[in-house]
N, C-alpha and C positions, 0 to 999 in steps of 0.2 A: 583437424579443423576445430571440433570442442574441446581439444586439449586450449589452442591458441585463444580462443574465445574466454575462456575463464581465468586462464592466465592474462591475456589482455584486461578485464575485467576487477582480476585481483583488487587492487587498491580501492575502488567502489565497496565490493563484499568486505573489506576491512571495515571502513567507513562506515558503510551501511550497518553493519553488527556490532559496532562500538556505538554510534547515534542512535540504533533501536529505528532506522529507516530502512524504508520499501522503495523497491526499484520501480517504476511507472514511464507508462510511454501511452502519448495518446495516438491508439494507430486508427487506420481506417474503419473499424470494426466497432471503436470505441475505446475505452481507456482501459491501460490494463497494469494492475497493479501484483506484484507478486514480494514476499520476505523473501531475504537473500536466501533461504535454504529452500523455498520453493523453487529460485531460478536457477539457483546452481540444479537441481535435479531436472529440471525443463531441458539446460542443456546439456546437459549428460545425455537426456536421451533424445535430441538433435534439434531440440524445437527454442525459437525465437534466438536463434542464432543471431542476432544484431549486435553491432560493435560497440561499444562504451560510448561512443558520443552521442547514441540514440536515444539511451536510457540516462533517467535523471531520478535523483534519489530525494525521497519526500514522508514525509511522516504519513504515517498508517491514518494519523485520523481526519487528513482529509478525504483519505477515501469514503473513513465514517461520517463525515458530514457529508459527501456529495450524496448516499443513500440515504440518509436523512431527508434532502428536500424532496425526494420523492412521496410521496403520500402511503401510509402503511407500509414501510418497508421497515421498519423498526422492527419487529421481530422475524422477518426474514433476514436484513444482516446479523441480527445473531447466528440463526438458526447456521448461514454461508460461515461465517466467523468462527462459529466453536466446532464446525466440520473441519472449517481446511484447516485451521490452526488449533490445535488444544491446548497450547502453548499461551496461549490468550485468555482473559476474561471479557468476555463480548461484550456481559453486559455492564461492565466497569468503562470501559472504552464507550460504549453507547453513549454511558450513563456523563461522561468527560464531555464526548464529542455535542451534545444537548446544552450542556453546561458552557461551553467555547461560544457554541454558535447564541445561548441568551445573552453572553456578556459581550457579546460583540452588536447586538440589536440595543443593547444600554446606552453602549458608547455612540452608535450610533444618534440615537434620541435625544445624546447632551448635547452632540455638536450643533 
């Protein structure tokens, strides 16, 4: 069954790893974002066995901006950021994800 799952999957973890995107699914729990080599080991060891049409593939720094409108969570998504991934600069991506969301409140302002 996790053989079939990640073989179903394949073409995603292709995608996902050449685009530099995170698999995301918003479930009942809340939303949950994971890098393809977090999910390939999720399901290796049986968990979130869900089929490819469930998951959708999305750039990491929405997830940094949804922790962003939270109030003081900026140095806690680092803190989560350079744990699960060391593979990351948390605070370059913060620092991006700040930078997205001022230039987006500009553009808003001219319209």
């Amino acid at each position: 069954m996790k053989t079939d799952i990640l073989k179903e999957l394949e073409p995603l973890f292709e995608k996902a790893e050449k685009e530099k995107l995170w698999f995301y699914q918003k479930a009942l729990s809340g939303p949950l974002w994971f890098s393809p080599q977090e999910l390939k080991n999720h399901l290796k060891e049986g968990r979130y066995k869900w089929t490819g049409t469930i998951w959708n593939l999305r750039d990491p720094n929405e997830h940094l901006e949804e922790m962003l409108k939270e109030k003081g969570v900026e140095s806690k998504a680092a803190r989560i950021i350079s744990a699960k991934y060391p593979d990351l600069d948390p605070k370059t991506l913060m620092r991006q994800a700040q930078r997205d969301k001022e230039a987006r409140r500009g553009k808003q302002k001219m319209s």
